[in-house]
C-alpha positions as CSV (number, residue, x, y, z in Angstrom):
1,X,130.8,111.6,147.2
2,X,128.5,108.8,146.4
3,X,125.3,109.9,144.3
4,X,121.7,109.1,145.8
5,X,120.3,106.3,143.1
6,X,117.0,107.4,141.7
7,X,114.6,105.4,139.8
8,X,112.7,106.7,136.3
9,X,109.8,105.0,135.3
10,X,108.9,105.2,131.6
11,X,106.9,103.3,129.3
12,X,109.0,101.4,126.4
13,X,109.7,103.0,123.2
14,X,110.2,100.8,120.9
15,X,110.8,103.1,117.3
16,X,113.2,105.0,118.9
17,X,111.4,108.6,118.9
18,X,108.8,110.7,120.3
19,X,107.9,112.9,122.8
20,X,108.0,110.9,126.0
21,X,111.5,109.4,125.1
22,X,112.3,112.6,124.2
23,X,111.3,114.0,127.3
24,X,112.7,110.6,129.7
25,X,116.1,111.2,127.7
26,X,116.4,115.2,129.0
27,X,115.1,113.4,132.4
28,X,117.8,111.2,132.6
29,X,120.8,113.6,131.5
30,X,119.1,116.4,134.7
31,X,119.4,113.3,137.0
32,X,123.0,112.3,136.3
33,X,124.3,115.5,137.5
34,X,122.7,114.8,141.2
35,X,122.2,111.3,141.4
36,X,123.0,107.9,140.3
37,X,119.7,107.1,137.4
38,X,118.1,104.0,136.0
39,X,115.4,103.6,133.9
40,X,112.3,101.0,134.6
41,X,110.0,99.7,132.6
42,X,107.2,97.3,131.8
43,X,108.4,94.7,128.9
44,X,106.5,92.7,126.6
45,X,109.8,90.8,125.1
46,X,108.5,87.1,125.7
47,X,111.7,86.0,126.4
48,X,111.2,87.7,129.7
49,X,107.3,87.9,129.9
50,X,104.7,85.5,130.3
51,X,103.8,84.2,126.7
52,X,101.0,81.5,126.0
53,X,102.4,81.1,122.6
54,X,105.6,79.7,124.1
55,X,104.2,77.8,127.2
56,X,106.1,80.3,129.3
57,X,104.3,81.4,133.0
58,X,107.1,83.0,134.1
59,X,108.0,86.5,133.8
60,X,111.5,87.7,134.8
61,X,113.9,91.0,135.3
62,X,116.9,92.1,132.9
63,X,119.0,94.8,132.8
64,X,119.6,96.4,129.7
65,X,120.5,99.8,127.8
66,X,118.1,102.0,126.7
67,X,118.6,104.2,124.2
68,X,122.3,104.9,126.6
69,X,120.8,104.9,129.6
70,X,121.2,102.3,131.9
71,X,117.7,100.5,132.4
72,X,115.7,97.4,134.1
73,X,112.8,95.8,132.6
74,X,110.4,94.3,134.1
75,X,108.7,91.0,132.4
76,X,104.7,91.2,132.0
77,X,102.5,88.6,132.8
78,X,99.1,88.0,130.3
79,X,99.5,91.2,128.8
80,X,95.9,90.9,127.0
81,X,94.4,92.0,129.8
82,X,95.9,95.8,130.8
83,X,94.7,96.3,134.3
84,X,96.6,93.7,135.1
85,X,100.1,94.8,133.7
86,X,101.6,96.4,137.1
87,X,99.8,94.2,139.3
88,X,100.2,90.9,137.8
89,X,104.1,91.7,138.2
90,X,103.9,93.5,141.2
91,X,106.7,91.5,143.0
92,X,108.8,91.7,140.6
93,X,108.8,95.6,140.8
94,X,109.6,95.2,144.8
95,X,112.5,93.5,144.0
96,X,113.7,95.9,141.6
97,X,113.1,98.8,143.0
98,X,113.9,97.5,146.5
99,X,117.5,99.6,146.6
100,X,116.1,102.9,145.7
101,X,115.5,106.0,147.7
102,X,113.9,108.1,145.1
103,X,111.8,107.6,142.2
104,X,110.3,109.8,139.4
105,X,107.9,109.5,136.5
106,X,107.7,110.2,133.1
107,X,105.2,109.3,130.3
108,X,102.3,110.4,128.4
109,X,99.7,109.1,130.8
110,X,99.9,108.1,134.3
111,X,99.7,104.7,134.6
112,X,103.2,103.5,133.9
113,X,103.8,104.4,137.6
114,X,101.2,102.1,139.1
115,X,103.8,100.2,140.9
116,X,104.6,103.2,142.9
117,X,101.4,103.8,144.3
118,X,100.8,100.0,145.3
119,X,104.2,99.5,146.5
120,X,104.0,103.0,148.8
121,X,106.6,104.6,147.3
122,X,106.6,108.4,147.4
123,X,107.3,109.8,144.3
124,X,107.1,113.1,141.3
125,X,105.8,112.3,138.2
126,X,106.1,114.1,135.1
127,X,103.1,114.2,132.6
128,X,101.8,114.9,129.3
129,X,98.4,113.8,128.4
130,X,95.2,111.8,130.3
131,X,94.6,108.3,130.1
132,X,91.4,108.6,127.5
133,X,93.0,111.2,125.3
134,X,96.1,109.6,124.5
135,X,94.2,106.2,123.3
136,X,91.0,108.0,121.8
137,X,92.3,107.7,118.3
138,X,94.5,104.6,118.1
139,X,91.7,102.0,119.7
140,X,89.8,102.8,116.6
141,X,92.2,101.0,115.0
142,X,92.1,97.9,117.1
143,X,90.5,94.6,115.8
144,X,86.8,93.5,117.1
145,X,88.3,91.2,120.2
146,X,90.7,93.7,121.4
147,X,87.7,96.6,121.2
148,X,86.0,93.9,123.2
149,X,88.2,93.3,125.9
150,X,89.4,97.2,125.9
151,X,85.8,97.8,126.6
152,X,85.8,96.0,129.9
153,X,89.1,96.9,130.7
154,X,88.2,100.7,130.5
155,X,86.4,101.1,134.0
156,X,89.4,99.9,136.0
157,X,92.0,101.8,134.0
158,X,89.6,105.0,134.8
159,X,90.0,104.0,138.5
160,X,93.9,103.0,138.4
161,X,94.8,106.4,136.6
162,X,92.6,108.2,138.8
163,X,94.2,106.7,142.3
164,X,97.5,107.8,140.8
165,X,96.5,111.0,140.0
166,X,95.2,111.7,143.4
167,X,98.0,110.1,145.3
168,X,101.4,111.0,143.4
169,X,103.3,113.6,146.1
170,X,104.4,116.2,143.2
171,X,102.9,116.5,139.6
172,X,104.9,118.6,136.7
173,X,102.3,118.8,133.7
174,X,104.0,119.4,130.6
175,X,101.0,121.8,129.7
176,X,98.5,123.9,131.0
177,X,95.3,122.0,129.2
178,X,97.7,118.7,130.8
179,X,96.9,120.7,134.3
180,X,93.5,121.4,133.6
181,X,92.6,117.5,132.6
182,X,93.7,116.2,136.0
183,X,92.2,118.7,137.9
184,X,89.1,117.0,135.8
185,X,89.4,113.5,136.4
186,X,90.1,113.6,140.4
187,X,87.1,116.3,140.2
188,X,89.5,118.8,142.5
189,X,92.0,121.4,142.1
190,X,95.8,120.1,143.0
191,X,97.8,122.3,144.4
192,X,100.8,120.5,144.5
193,X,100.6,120.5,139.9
194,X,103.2,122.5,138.4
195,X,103.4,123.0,134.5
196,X,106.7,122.6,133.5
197,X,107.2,122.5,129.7
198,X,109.9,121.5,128.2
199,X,113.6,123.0,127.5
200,X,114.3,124.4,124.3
201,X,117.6,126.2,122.9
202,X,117.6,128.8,120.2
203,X,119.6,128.0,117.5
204,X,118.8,131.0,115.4
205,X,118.6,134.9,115.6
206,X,117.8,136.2,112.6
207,X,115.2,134.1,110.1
208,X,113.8,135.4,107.1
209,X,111.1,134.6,104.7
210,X,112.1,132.4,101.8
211,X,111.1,132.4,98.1
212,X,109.6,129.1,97.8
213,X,107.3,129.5,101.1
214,X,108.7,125.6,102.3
215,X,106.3,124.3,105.3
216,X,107.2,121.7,108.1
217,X,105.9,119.1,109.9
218,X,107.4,116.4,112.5
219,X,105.6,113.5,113.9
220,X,104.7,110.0,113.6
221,X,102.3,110.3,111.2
222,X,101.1,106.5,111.6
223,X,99.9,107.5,114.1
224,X,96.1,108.8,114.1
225,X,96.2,111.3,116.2
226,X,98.4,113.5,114.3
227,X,95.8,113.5,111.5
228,X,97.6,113.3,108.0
229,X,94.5,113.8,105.8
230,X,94.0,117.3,107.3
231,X,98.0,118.3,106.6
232,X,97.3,116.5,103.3
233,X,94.3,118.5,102.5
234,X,95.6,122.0,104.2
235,X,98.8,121.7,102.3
236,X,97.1,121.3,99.1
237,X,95.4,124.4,99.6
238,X,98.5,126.1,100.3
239,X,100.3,124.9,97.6
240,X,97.9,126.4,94.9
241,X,99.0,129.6,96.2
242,X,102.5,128.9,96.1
243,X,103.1,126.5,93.5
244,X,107.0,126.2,94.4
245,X,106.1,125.0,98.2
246,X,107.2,122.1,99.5
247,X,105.9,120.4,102.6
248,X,108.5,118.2,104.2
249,X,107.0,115.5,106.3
250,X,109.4,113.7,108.8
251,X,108.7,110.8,110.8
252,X,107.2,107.4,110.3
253,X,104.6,108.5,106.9
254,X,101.0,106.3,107.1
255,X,100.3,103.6,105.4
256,X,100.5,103.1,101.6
257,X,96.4,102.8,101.3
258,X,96.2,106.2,103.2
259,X,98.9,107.6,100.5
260,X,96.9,106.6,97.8
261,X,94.2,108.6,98.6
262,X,96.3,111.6,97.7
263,X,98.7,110.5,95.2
264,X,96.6,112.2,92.7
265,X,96.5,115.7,93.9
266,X,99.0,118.2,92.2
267,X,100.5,119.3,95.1
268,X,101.7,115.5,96.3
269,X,104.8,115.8,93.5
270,X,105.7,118.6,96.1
271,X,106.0,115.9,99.3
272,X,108.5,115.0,100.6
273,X,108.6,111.9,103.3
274,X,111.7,112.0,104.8
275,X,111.4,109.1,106.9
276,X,113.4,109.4,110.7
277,X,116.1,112.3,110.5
278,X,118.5,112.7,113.5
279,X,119.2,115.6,114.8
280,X,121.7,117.2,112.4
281,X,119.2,116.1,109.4
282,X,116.1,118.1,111.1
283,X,117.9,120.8,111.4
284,X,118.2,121.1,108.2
285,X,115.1,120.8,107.3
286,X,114.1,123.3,110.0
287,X,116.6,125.5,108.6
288,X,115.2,125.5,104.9
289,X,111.5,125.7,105.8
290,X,109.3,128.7,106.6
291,X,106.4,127.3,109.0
292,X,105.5,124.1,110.8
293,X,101.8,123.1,110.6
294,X,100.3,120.8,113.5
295,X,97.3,119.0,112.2
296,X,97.1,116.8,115.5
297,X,94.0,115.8,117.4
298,X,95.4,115.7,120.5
299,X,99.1,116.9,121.7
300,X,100.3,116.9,125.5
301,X,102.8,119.7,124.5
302,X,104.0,119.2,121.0
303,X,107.6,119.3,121.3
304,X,107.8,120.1,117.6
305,X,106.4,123.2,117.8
306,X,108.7,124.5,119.9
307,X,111.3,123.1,118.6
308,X,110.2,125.0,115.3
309,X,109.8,128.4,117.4
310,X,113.7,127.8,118.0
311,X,114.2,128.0,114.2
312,X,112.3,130.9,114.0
313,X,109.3,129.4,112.2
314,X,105.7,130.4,113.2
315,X,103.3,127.5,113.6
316,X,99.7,127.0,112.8
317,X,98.9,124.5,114.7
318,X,95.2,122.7,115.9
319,X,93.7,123.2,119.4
320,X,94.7,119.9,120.7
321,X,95.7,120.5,123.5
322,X,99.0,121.9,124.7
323,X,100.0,123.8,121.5
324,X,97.5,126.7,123.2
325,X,100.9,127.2,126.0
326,X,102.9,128.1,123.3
327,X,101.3,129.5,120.1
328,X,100.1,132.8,120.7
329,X,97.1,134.0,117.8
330,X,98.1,136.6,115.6
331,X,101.6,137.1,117.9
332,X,103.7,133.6,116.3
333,X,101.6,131.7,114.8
334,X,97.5,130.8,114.9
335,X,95.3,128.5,116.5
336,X,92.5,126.3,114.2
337,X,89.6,124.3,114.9
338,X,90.6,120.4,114.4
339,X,90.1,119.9,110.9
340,X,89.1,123.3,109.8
341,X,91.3,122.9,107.0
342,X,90.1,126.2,105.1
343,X,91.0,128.2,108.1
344,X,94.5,126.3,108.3
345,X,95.4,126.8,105.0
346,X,94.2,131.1,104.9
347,X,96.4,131.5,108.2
348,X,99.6,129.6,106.4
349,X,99.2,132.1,103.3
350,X,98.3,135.3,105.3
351,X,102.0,134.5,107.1
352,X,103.5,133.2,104.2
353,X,102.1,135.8,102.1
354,X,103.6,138.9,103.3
355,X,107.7,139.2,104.6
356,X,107.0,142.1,107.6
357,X,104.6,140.2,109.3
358,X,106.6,137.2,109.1
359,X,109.4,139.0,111.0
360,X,107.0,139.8,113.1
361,X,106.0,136.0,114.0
362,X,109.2,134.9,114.0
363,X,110.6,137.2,116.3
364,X,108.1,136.9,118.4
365,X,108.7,133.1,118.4
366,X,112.5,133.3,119.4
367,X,111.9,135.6,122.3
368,X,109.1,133.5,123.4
369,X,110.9,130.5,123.5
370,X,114.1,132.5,125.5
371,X,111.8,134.3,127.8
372,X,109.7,130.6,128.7
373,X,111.1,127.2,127.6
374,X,115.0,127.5,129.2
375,X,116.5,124.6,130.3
376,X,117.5,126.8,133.4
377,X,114.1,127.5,134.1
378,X,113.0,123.7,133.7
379,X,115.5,122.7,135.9
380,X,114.3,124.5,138.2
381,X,111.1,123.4,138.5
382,X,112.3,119.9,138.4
383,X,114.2,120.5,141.6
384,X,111.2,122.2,143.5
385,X,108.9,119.3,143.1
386,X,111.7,117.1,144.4
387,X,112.0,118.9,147.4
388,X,108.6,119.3,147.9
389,X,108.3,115.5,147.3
390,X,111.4,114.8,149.6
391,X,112.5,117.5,151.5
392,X,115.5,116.2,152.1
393,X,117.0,116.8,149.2
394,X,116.9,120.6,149.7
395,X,120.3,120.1,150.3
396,X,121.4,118.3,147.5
397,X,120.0,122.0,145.2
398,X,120.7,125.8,146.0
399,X,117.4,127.4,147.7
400,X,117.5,130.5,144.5
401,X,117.6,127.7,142.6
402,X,113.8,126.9,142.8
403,X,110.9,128.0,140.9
404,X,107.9,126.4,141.1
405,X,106.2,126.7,137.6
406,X,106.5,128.8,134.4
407,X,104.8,131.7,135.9
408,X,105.3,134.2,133.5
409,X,104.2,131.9,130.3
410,X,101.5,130.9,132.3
411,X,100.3,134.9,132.4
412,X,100.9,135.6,128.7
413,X,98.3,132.3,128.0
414,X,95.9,133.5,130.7
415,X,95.8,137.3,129.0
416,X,95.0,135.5,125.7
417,X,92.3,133.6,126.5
């Protein structure tokens, strides 16, 4: 029997990592087994955009593969000017999506799936973070004309995200605080919002202590918002209470003046950037370390935690955001005020500092992550905003089949508070 064809529009990655293609990749593999996927998404490759530079006014379609998925991308046209990114391109969207039944969402904001509002589509959109907080950190690092035209561009990108928000048919948030900002910036409460996390897999049962007290921590840390001076500065705190630790970072590291700053600290012989790992390499680092620390400013989930949790590790992590679903104080791991390095760095040493209560933590994490993060469970969710969104396809999925949120995590955070 022929599969229903389903479109999933993204944003482009274009360093091959990170939460949203993360997230777009588990998307994809949920849709094969129901429909017939392919991945959309605005391009700024002049060869198929609109480019001054090169006298070229035309922007244009290709198919392509992304990342192994089978994709269309969708030229821009003057992409200076970001209001205009959808629009300006708007027919070329029709066309592309002019064979397609279904759609679906996923990114860290929004506004990726503009073209679905103004072509009428009905559609579910998965979400990890608002418009504002996922740019609040990287446009200080934009030069004095871009801040100028970003600062005109900011009251219609308020208004586009906020006329998606109220008009998508289903919303999964991939956290509770994700939940809580929309509810915020379409100033009512949603009903149709579930929070739907994101599926983890154990891979451990039993994790103990080690001697050298080795800490963690995954991101792209050129990046601003995951805030390297305060993993820097916690970890150099830790360190002179372990002297053997080791903090592995692993991603994209900063910028050589930002690793200056540091090079002269004793602890900074004990660093080591591992640049991109695959899978296999992480989890070998997960494997030899003892706790991840999550310095971020702002998270929509932070995939890495849990992925952590599935080691075993407890996590000390920031309130940024959608850590707070998963890290439970004093239970797996602790909560800190952004930048409160002093109070980072005396949670890392009480866990590190005594074996029992590490058990503790990490047990706690594992059944945590089995009890709320399944890929079962996920699925599950998925399906119920798709019928809810087309009820249709409440044949295509068993009824038992569909939950509509994570309930039960949902209680465990709301006891906590």
């Amino acid at each position: 029997m022929k599969k229903p064809k389903i479109a999933i529009l993204t944003i482009r990655n274009s360093y091959g990592y990170g939460g949203v293609l993360t997230s777009v990749k588990k998307l994809y593999k949920f849709c094969e087994k129901y429909f017939d996927p392919t991945i959309f998404y605005l391009s700024f490759d002049p060869k198929i955009s609109a480019n001054i530079k090169s006298f070229n006014f035309k922007n244009k379609i290709r198919h392509t593969n992304y990342f192994g998925m089978k994709a269309v991308e969708i030229g821009s046209r003057w992409a200076f000017w970001e209001p205009g990114h959808y629009l300006y391109s708007l027919p070329l969207w029709k066309k592309a999506l002019k064979d397609y039944d279904y759609f679906i969402f996923k990114s860290g904001s929004c506004i990726a799936s503009y073209p679905l509002i103004k072509l009428n589509k009905k559609f579910a959109m998965w979400i990890g973070t608002s418009y504002q907080d996922d740019r609040d950190q990287r446009v200080k690092k934009l030069s004095y004309i871009r801040k100028v035209i970003d600062f005109f561009a900011q009251f219609k990108m308020k208004k586009i995200e906020k006329e998606i928000l109220s008009k998508a048919n289903y919303i999964f948030s991939i956290s509770r605080n994700t939940r809580k900002r929309v509810d915020q910036i379409i100033g009512y409460k949603r009903d149709d919002i579930a929070v739907c996390g994101f599926p983890i897999f154990v891979k451990i049962n039993n994790k103990k202590l080690s001697k050298n007290k080795n800490i963690i921590a995954v991101g792209r840390f050129s990046d601003p918002r995951k805030n390297f001076d305060m993993l820097i500065k916690a970890f150099d705190k830790i360190h002179k209470k372990f002297l053997e630790s080791k903090l592995y970072v692993v991603g994209k590291k900063p910028d050589n003046e930002i690793l200056e700053k540091y090079s002269n600290l004793n602890c900074y012989k004990n660093i080591l950037f591992t640049g991109m790992l695959d899978q296999d390499q992480l989890k070998q680092f997960y494997e030899i370390s003892d706790l991840m620390l999550i310095t971020s400013y702002q998270e929509g989930l932070g995939i890495t935690g849990l992925e952590a949790m599935s080691f075993g590790l407890p996590v000390v992590s920031t309130k940024c955001g959608g850590t707070s679903d998963y890290v439970i104080d004093d239970k797996n791991g602790f909560l800190v005020d952004i930048n409160d390095i002093k109070n980072m760095s005396e949670k890392a040493i009480k866990i590190l500092s005594s074996p029992d209560l590490y058990n503790q933590f990490s047990n706690y994490a594992l059944n945590f992550i089995k009890d709320n993060y399944s890929q079962a469970r996920f699925e599950s969710i998925i399906k119920y905003g798709l019928v809810k969104t087309y009820p249709e396809l409440k044949d295509l999925f068993e009824e038992k089949d569909l939950i509509r949120s994570f309930d039960q995590s949902e209680k465990i955070q709301e006891s906590n508070l």
